[in-house]
C-alpha positions, -999 to +999 in steps of 0.1 A: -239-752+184-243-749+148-268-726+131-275-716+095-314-709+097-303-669+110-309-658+075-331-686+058-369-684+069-364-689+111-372-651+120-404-649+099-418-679+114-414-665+149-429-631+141-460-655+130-454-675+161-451-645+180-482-629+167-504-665+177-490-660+214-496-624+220-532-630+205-534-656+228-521-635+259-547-607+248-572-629+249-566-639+288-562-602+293-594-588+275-621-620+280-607-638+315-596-609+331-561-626+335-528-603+330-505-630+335-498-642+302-488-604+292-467-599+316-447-634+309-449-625+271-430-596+282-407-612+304-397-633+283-394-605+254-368-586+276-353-612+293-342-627+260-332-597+245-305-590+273-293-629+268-288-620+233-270-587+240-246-611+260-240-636+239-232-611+209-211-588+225-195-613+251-181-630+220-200-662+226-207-664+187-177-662+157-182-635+135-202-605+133-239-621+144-267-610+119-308-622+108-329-612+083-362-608+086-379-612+046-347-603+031-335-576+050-305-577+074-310-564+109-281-546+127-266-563+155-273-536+175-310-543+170-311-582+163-308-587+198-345-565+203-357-588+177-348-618+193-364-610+224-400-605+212-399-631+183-380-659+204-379-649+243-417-638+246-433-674+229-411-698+249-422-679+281-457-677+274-460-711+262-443-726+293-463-708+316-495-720+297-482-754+302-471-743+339-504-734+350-523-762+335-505-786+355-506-768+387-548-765+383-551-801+372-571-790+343-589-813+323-580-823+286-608-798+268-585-769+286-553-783+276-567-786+236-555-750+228-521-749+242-512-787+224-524-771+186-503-743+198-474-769+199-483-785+168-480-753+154-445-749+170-433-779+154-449-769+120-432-736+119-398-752+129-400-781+102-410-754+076-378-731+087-357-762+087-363-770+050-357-739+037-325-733+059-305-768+052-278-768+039-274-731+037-242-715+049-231-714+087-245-683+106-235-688+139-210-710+157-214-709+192-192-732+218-214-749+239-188-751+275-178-718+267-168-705+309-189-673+307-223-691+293-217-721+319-212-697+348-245-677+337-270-704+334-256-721+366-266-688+382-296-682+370-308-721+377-293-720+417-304-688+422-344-697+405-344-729+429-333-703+459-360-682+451-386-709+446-370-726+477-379-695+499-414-690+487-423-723+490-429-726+453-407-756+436-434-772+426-443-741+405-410-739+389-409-777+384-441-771+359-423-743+344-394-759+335-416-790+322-428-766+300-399-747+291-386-781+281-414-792+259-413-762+242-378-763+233-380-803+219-409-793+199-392-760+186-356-773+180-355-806+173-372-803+138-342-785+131-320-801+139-336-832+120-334-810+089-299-799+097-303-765+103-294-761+144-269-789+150-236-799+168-202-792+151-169-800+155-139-782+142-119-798+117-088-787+099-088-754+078-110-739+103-142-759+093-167-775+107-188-804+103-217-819+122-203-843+151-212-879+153-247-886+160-241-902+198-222-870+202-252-851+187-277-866+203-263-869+241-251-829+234-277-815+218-303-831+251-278-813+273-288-784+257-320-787+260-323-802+297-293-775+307-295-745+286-329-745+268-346-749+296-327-739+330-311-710+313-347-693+311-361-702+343-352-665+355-384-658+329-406-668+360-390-668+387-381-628+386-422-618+376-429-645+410-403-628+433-418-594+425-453-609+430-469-601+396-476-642+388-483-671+406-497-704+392-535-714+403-544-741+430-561-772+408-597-770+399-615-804+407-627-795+437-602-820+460-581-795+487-546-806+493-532-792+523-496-774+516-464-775+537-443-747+539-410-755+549-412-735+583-444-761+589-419-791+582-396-783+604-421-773+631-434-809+627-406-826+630-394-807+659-430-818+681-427-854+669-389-856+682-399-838+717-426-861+719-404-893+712-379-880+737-404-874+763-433-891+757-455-886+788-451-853+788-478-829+774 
């Protein structure tokens, strides 16, 4: 994965995209008397930040891994703090906007705000993208690297474990839906402008952008693998500990839930009554 947007316009865009969703996560918490969206904007703030930590000082990326933020270079040591709140706490919010929407079954009025939200996503991105193309590589990070692989296997069995026990796949289903969305609207307009793309090495230690069938069935990997399963420990952990849940939809019509103890209590009766079917 190919980046040259680290020090080209990227980070200022997702301190302004950063502001929009803790305004937005403030509102729930002053007017609606709803916490959850801080405590996901957090989440996702630290939860990030330790993913960057790894990926810096695990030697996932070449070189010595740097942003700027209006000109002025950020240390590694605290690029990775940065990252978290700029990068970590939208995508969470914004997923678990889009999580909880589809779990109430909210009408189209309530989902108005979160889709200008995206627009605005995809506004920001296209602007960072023009002012970071062509620019020199920042980052070149391999994308089967073993120890990245291994992490965001764990993180996605372990989530559906989790979610499995508490009888809340459907929850995380919406989550990653929204984790997804997020990430197509955020980098895909960069990498249309060539700023976040695939790479190949090429002699002379050099790379250039791969193929586009390459770049296009790699690049949706990313997204459906690492983009979005890589961060589904942003919910699931706040779940487990029982500071979030999603809401039951809002139209009024009760659908009965099945836990998986319920199933299998089910199935049981309907197998003793096949196998002895005049008894009661």
């Amino acid at each position: 994965m190919i980046r040259t947007f680290d020090h080209a316009g990227y980070y200022e865009t997702r301190l302004i995209l950063m502001a929009i969703s803790l305004a937005v996560a403030c509102y729930f918490a002053y007017y609606k008397r709803d916490r959850r969206f801080l405590l996901m904007f957090a989440s996702g703030a630290v939860l990030q930040m330790i993913i960057e930590y790894v990926l810096q000082f695990g030697g996932l990326r070449s070189g010595v891994h740097t942003i700027s933020i209006f000109g002025a270079r950020i240390s590694p040591f605290l690029g990775p703090v940065i990252q978290g709140f700029t990068e970590g706490s939208a995508v969470a919010m914004f997923a678990f906007w889009f999580a909880d929407l589809r779990s109430s079954h909210a009408k189209l009025k309530r989902w108005l705000p979160l889709i200008a939200l995206g627009a605005v996503v995809v506004v920001l991105a296209f602007a960072a993208g023009s002012v970071a193309r062509h620019q020199p590589i920042t980052s070149a990070r391999p994308m089967f690297a073993s120890l990245s692989v291994f992490a965001v296997t764990t993180v996605i069995f372990v989530s559906l474990f989790i979610a499995w026990r508490k009888d809340a796949l459907p929850s995380l289903a919406n989550y990653y839906a929204g984790i997804l969305v997020f990430a197509i609207l955020n980098y895909e307009p960069l990498h249309l402008m060539g700023a976040r793309y695939i790479g190949v090495m090429q002699s002379g230690a050099q790379f250039a952008a791969a193929p586009m069938p390459a770049q296009a069935v790699v690049m949706l990997l990313s997204h459906l693998y690492e983009a979005a399963g890589g961060r589904l420990h942003y919910f699931i952990i706040p779940l487990a500990l029982g500071l979030v849940s999603l809401k039951e939809r809002e139209d009024g019509v009760k659908r009965e839930r099945y836990s998986t103890q319920h199933l299998q209590d089910l199935a049981q009766r309907g197998w003793r009554k096949k196998s002895k079917p005049f008894t009661q």
